[in-house]
C-alpha positions as CSV (number, residue, x, y, z in Angstrom):
1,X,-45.5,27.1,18.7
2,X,-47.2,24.1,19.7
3,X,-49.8,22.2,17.7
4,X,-53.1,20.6,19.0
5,X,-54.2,17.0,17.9
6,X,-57.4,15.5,19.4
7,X,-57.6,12.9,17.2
8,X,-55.4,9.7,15.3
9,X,-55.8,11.2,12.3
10,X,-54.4,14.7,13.5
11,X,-52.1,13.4,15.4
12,X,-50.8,11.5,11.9
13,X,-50.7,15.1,10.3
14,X,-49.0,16.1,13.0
15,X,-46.1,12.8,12.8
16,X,-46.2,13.6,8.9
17,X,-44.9,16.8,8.8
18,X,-42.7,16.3,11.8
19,X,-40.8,13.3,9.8
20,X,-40.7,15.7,6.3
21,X,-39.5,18.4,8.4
22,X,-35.9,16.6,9.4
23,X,-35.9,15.2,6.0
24,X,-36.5,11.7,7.3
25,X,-38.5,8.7,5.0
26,X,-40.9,6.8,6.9
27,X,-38.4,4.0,6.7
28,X,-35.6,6.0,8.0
29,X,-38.2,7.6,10.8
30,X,-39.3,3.4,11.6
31,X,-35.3,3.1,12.2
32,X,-35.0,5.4,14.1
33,X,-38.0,4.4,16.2
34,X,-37.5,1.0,16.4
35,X,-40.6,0.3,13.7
36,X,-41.7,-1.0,10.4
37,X,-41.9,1.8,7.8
38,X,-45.6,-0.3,7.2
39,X,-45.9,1.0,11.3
40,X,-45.0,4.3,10.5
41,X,-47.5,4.8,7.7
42,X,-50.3,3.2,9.5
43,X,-49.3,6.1,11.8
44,X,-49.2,9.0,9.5
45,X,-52.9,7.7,8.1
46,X,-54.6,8.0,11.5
47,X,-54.7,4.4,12.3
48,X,-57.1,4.6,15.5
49,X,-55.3,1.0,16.6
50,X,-52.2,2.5,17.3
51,X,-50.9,2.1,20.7
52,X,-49.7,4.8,22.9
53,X,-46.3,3.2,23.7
54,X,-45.8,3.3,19.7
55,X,-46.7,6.9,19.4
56,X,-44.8,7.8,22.3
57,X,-41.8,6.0,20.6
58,X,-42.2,7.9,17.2
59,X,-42.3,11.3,18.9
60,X,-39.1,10.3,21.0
61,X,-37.4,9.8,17.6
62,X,-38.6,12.8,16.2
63,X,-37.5,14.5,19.4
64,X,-40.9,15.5,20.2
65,X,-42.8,15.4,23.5
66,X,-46.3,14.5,24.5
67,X,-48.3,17.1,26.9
68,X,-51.5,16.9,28.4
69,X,-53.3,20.2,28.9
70,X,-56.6,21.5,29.7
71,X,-58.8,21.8,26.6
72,X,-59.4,24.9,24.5
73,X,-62.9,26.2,23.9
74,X,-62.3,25.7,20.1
75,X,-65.0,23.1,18.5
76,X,-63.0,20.2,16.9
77,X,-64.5,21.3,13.8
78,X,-61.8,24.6,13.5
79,X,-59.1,22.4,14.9
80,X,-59.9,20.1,11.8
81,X,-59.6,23.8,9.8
82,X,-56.1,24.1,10.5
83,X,-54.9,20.6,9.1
């Protein structure tokens, strides 16, 4: 199953429950990553100034992959329902 984020905030969700999933602190998860756990958190909390390189590193370390695809004809507002 894939899961939609459209937004820094989701897309912190998203990192959150990856990291809890494999059991991983956000220190151990910054390791991993080559971050600060500080990073990390800023992260999880939807920091809009994250940069792309540091997501993308994050989601290699939690062997996840980013896609681009067409957008759904669901409002953001039920996406927002889901999280």
């Amino acid at each position: 199953m894939s899961d939609l984020a459209r937004n820094p905030k989701q897309i912190g969700n998203l990192v959150r429950r990856a990291r809890k999933k494999r059991g991983l602190s956000q220190a151990q998860l910054g390791e991993k990553a080559g971050l600060r756990q500080a990073t990390i958190s800023q992260i999880e909390t939807g920091n809009p100034a994250t940069t792309l390189e540091t997501i993308l590193a994050v989601l290699a370390a939690l062997v996840l992959e980013f896609r681009i695809v067409p957008r759904s004809k669901g409002t953001s507002a039920a996406i927002e329902d889901i999280f």
